[in-house]
N, CA and C of each residue as an Amber inpcrd file, in Angstrom:
protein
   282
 125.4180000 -77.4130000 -88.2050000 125.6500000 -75.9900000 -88.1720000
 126.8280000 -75.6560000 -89.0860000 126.6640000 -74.6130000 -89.4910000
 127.4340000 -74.1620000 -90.8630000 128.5860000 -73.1540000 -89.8300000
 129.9520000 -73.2210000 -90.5690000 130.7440000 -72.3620000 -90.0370000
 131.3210000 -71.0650000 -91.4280000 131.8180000 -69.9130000 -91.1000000
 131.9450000 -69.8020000 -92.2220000 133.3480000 -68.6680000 -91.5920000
 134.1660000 -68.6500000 -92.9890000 135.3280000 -67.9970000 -92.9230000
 135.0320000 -66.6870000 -93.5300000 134.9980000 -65.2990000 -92.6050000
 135.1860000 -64.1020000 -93.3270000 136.8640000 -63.5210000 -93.7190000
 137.3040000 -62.6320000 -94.7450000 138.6350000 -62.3950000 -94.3820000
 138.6050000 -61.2670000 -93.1610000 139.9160000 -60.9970000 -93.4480000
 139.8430000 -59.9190000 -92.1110000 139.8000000 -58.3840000 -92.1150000
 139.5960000 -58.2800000 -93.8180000 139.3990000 -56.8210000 -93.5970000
 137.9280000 -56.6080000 -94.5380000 136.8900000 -56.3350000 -94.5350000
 135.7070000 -56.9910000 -94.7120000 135.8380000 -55.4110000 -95.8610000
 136.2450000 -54.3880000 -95.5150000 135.8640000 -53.0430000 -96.2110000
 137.1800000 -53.4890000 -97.4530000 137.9260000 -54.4270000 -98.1630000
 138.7380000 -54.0830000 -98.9210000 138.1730000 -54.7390000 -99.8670000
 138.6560000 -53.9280000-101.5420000 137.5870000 -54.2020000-102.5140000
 138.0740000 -55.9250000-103.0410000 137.5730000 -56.5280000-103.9360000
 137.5210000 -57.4800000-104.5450000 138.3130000 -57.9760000-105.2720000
 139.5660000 -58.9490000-105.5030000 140.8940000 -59.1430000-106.0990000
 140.2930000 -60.7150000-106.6680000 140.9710000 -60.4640000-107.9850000
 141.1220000 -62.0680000-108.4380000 142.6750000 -61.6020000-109.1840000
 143.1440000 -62.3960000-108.3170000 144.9840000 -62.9670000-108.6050000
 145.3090000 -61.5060000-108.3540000 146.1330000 -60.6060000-108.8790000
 146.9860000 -59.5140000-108.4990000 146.1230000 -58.7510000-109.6150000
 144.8920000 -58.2900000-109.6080000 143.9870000 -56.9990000-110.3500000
 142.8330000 -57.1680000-109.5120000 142.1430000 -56.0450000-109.3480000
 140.8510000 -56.0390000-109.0110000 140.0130000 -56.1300000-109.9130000
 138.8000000 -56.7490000-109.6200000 137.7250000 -58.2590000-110.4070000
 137.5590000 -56.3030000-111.0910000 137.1860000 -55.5920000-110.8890000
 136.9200000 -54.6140000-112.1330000 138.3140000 -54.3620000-113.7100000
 139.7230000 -54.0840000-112.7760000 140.7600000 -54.1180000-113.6840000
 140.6120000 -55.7850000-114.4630000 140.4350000 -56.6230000-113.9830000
 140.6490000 -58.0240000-114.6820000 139.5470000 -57.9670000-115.8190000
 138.6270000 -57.7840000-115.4030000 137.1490000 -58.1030000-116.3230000
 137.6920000 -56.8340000-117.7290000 138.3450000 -55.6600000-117.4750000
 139.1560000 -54.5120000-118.5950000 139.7300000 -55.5520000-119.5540000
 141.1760000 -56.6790000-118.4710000 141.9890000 -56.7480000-119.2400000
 141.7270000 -58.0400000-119.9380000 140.7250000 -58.7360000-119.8160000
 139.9720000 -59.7220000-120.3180000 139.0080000 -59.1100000-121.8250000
 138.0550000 -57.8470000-121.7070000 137.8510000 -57.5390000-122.6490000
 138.8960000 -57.0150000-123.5670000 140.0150000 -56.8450000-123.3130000
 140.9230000 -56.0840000-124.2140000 141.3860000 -56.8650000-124.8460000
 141.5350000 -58.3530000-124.1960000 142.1700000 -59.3730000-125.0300000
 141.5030000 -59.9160000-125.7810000 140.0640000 -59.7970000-125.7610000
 139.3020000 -60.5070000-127.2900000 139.0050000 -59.5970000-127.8020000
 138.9180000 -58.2450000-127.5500000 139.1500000 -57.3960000-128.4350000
 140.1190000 -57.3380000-129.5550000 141.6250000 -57.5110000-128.4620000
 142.7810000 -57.6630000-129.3680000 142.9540000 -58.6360000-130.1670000
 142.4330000 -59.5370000-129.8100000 142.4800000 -61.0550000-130.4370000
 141.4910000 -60.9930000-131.8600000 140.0010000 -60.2400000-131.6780000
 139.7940000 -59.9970000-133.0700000 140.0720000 -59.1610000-134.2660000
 141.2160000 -57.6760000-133.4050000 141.6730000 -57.2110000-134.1920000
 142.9920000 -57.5550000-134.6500000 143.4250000 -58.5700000-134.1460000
 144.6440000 -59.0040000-134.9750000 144.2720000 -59.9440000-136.1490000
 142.7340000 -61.1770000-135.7220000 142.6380000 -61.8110000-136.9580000
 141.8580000 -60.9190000-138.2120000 141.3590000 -59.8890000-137.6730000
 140.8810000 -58.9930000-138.7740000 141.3870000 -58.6410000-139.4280000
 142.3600000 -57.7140000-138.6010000 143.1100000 -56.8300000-139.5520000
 144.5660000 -56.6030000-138.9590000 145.1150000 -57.5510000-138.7360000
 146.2080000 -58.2570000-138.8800000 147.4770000 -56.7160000-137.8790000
 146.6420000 -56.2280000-136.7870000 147.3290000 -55.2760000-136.1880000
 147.6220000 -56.0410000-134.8430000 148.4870000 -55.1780000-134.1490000
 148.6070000 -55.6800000-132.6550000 148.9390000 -54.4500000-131.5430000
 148.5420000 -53.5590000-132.1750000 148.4310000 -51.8240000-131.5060000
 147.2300000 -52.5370000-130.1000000 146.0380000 -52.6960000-130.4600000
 145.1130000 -53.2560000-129.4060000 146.1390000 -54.2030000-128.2530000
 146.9890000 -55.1050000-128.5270000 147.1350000 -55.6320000-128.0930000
 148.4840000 -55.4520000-126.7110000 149.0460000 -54.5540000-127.1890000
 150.2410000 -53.4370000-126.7390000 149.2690000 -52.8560000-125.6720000
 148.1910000 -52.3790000-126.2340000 147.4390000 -51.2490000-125.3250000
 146.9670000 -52.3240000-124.0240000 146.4910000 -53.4210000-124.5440000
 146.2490000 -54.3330000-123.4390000 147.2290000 -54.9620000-122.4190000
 147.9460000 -55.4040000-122.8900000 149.3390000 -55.3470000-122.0690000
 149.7980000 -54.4790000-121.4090000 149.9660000 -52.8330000-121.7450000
 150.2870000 -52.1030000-120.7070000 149.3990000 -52.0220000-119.9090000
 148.1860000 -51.7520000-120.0690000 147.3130000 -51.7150000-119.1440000
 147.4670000 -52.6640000-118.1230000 147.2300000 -53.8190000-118.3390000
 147.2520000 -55.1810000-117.1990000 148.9480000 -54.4370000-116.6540000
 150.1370000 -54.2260000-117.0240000 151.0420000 -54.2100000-116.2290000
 151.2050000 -52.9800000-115.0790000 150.0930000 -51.5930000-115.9570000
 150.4400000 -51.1640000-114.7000000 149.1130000 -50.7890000-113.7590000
 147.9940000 -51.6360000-113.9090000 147.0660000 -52.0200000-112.8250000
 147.4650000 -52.9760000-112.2760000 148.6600000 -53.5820000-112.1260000
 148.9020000 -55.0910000-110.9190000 149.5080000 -54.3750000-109.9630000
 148.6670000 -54.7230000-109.0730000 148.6750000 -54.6730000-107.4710000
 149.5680000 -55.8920000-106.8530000 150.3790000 -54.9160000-105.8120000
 150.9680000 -55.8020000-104.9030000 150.5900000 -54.9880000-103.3290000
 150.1180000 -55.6560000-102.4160000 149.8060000 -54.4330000-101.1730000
 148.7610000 -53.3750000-101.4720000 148.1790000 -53.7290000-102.1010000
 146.8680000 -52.4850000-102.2030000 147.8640000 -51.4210000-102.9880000
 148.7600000 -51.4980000-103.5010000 149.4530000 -50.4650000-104.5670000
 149.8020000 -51.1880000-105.7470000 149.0840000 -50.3680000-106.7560000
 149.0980000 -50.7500000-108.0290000 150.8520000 -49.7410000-108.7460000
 151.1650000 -50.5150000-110.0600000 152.3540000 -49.5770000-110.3150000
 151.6090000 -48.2370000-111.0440000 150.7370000 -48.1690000-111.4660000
 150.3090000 -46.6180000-111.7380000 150.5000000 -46.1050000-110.5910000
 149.9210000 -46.2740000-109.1490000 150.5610000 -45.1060000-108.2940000
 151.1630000 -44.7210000-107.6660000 152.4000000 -45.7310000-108.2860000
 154.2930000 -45.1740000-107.7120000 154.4070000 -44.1700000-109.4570000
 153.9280000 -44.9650000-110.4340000 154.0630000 -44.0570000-111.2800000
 153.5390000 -42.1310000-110.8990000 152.5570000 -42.1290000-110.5690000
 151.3830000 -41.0430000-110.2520000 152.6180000 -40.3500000-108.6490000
 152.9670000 -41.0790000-107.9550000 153.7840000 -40.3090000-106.6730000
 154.9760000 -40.1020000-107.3280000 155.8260000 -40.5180000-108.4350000
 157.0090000 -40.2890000-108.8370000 156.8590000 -39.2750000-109.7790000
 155.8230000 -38.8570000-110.5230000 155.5100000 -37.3430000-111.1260000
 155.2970000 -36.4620000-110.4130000 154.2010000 -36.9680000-109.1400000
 154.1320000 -35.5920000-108.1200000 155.2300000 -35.1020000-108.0850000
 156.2480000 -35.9860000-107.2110000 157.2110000 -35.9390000-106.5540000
 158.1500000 -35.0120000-107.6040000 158.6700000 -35.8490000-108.9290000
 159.4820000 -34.8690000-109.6910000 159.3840000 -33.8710000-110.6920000
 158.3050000 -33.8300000-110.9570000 157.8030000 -32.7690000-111.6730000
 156.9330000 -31.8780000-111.0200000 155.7670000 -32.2260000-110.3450000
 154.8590000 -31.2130000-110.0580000 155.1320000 -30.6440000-108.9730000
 156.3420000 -30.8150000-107.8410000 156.2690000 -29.8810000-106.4900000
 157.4480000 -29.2120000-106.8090000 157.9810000 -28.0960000-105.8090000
 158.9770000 -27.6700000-105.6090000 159.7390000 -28.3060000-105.2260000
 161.0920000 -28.7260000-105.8630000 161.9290000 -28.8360000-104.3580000
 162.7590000 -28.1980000-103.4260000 162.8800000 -28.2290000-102.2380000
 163.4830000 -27.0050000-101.3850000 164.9160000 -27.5650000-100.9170000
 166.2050000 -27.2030000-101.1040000 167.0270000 -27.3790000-101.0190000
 167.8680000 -25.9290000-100.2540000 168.3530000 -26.7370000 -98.5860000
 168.9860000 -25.9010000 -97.7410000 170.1040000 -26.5290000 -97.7110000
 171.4800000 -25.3220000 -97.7030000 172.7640000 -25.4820000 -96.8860000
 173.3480000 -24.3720000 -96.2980000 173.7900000 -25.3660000 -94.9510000
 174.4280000 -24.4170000 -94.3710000 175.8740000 -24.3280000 -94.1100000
 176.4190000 -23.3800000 -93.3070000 177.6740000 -23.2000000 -93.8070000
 178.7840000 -24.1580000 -92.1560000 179.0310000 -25.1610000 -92.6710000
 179.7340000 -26.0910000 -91.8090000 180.8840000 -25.5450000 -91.6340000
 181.1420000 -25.9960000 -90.0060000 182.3890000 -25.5640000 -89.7000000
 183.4440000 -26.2890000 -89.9840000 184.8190000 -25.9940000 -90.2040000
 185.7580000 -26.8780000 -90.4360000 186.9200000 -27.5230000 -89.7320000
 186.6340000 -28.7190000 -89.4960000 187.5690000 -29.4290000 -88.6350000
 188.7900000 -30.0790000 -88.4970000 189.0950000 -30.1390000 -89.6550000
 190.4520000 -30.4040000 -90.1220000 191.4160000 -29.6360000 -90.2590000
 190.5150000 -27.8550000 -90.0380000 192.0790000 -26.9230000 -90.4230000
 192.8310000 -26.8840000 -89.2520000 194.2470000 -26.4400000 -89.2820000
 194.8820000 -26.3880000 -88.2380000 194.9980000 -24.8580000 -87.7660000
């Protein structure tokens, strides 16, 4: 009789090393991409583009750094911020 190991969260998507098997299979084509446009034509723009990419699709915790990037724009550019003061009493005067 066969035993078999499921993980434990059966609904979470598919990881090989710190990218998901879709981001990896990207940053895999980007690199022989890049790799033939550098022996072609002697650029490395492709290869920049591939690199950022892989750095900010790596996942740690089901959070990739695009979306601390993506919550740190919400956060400082796109909302309001609301800033209250009130008027404290003072304890030091005599």
């Amino acid at each position: 009789m066969k035993s078999y190991r499921y993980p434990e969260n059966l609904q979470a998507k598919p990881k090989l090393w710190f990218w998901n098997v879709r981001d990896f299979a990207l940053i895999c084509l980007g690199a022989v991409i890049s790799a033939l446009c550098f022996v072609k034509l002697g650029t490395l723009i492709p290869l920049a583009a591939t690199i950022s990419t892989a750095f900010t699709t790596f996942r740690t915790d089901e959070t990739a750094v695009v979306d601390y990037m993506k919550n740190a724009a919400h956060y400082f550019l796109f909302t309001q911020q609301d800033y209250r003061w009130q008027k404290g009493e003072k304890n030091n005067e005599p």
